[in-house]
Every structure is written in structure tokens, then in C-alpha cells.
C-alpha positions as CSV (number, residue, x, y, z in Angstrom):
1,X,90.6,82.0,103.8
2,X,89.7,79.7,100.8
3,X,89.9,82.2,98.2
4,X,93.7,83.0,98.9
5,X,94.0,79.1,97.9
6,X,93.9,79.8,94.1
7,X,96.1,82.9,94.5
8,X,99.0,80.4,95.8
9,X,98.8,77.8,94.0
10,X,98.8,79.7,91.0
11,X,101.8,81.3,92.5
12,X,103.8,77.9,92.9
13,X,102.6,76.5,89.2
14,X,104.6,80.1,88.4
15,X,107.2,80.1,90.2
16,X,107.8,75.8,89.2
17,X,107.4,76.8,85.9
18,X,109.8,80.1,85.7
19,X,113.4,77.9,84.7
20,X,115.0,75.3,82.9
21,X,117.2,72.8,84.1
22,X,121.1,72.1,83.2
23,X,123.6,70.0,83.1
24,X,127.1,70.9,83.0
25,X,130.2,70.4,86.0
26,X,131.2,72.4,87.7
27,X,135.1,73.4,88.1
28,X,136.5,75.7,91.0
29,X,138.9,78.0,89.5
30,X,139.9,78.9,85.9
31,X,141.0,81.0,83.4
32,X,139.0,81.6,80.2
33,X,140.3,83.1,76.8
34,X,138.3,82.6,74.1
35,X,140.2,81.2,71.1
36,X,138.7,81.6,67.5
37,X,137.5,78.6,66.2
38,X,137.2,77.1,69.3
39,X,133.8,75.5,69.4
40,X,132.4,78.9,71.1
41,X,128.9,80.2,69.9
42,X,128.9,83.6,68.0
43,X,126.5,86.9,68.1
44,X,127.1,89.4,65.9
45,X,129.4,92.3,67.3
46,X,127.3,94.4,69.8
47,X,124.1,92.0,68.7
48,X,123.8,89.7,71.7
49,X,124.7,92.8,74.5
50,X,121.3,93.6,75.5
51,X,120.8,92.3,79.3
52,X,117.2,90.8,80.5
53,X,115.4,90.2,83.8
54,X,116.7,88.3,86.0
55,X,114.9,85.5,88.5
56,X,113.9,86.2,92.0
57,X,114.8,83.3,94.0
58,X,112.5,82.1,97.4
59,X,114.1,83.0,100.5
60,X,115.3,79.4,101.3
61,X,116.5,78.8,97.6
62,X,118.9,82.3,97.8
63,X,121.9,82.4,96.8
64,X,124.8,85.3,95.4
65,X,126.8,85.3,93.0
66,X,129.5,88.5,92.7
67,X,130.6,89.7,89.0
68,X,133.6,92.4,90.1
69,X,134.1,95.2,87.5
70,X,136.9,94.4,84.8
71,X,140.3,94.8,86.3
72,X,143.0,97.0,84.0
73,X,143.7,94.0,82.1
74,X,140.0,93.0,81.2
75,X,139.8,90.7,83.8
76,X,136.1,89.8,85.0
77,X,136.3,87.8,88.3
78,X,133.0,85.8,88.5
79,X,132.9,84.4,92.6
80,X,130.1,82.5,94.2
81,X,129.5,83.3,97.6
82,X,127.0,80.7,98.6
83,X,123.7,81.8,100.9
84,X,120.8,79.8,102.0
85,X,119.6,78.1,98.9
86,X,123.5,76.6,98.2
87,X,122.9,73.0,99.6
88,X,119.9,73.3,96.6
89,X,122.6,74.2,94.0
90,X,124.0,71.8,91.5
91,X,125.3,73.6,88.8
92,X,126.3,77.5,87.9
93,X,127.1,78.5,84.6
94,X,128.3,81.7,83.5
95,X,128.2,82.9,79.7
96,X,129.9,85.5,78.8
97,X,129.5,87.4,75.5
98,X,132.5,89.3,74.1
99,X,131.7,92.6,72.3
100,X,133.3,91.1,69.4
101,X,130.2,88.8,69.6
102,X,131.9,85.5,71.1
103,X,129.8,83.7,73.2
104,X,130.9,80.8,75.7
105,X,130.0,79.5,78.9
106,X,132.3,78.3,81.5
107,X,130.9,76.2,84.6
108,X,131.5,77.7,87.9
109,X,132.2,76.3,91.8
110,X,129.0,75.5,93.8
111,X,131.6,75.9,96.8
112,X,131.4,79.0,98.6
113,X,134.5,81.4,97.0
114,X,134.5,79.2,93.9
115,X,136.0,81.3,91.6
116,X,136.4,81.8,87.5
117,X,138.1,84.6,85.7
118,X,136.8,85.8,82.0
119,X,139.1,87.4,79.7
120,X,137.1,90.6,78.1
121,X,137.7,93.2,75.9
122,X,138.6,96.9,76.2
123,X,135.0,97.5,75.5
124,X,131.4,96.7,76.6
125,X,130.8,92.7,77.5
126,X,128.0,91.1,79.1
127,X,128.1,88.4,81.4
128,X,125.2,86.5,82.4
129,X,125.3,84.0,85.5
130,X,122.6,80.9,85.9
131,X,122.0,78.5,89.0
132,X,120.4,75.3,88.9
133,X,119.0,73.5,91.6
134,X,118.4,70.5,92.9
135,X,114.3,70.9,92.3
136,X,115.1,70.7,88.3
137,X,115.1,74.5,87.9
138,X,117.6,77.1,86.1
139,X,117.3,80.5,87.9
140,X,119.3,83.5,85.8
141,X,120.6,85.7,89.0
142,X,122.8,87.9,87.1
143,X,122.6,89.2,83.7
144,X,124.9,92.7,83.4
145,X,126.9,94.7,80.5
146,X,130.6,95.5,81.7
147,X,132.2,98.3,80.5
148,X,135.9,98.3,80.0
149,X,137.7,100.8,82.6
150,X,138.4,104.5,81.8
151,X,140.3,107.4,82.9
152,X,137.7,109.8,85.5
């Protein structure tokens, strides 16, 4: 019984350790075109389009997040939908890189349906989503490439 001690408190220095925290409000709905020369980061085109791992929340820290496929005009509808963990939630941010290598986060609702729409191309985007919570901690639940529509 006192050797599984180690294994879980290892576990918990992990898991305190696995985000960062952040800081930005949060808005309910909006509409986001990126203008040039509007204060957004930059990647090189197709450069920053390579998704990575995502966090696994705790059961009571859960929460979703829903990125629908782009519409026929672009459109990406980012919604939160809220779970167990959302009292926890403070902030969600999504950042969404442009295959033309704009990058620029917009803050999202921590209401459940809180929604914001991202203007994309007609070719592959990426859209990353990140929580933070109330413990100090950023977890990344969603980081996905979105291709634009085409003819099946």
C-alpha cells in the first residue's frame, strides 16, 4: 500500500505541472476576420499548421469544447458546451492560424453555448482551443487542421 504513495504523488506533481496559466476575457459571441496589419502574429504560410497533443483533463476538471467543420463560406463555429470541470473554468482562448500564416487568438464564452465564429480560408487552417482554470492551469483540449470544403 505504501509503495503506490510515490506513484501518485509523482502523478499529481505531473499533472500540476502539465499547463500554464492565462489571462485574457472572455466574450460570448463574435465574429473574427483578420485584417493585415492588425496587431495579429504571423507564421510563415503552411509553417505553423502542424497540430500537437492535446491535455487530458481529470474527470472533475472536464470540459468540451466543439470546433464544427468550415461552413461553404469558411466559417469555423468554435462553441463551448460546458461539462463537469466548467465552474473550474476562467478563461478559453482559441488561436486560430490562417494558411496564409496569420495567427490570432480570440477569447471565447465560459457559458455553456458561448459561441465565436473564425473567418478561414478556402484551404487548410488550424485551430487550437485552451481552457484555463481556476487552479492556475492552461489545459490545450483541441488542437486540429481544417480543411476547406470540397465537392465528393
Amino acid at each position: 500500500m505504501h509503495s503506490n504513495i510515490p506513484l501518485i504523488l509523482l502523478i499529481c506533481v505531473a499533472v500540476a505541472l502539465a499547463g500554464c496559466s492565462g489571462t485574457q476575457n472572455s466574450t460570448s459571441t463574435s465574429t473574427v476576420t483578420p485584417q493585415p496589419g492588425s496587431g495579429s502574429d504571423t507564421c510563415p504560410p503552411g509553417g505553423c499548421l502542424v497540430p500537437s497533443p492535446t491535455d487530458v483533463l481529470l474527470p472533475n476538471l472536464g470540459v468540451t469544447v466543439t470546433v464544427n467543420p468550415k461552413d461553404y463560406a469558411g466559417i469555423i463555429a468554435v462553441t463551448f458546451d460546458g461539462g463537469m470541470g466548467m465552474a473550474h473554468v476562467t478563461t478559453i482562448n482559441v488561436k486560430f492560424t490562417r494558411a496564409d500564416g496569420t495567427v490570432q487568438t480570440v477569447p471565447l464564452g465560459n457559458k455553456k453555448g458561448d459561441e465565436v465564429d473564425l473567418q478561414g480560408t478556402k484551404q487548410t487552417d488550424r485551430v487550437e482551443v485552451t481552457v484555463s482554470m481556476d487552479n492556475g492551469h492552461a489545459y490545450k483540449v483541441f488542437d486540429g487542421l481544417l480543411p476547406y470544403r470540397t465537392r465528393g
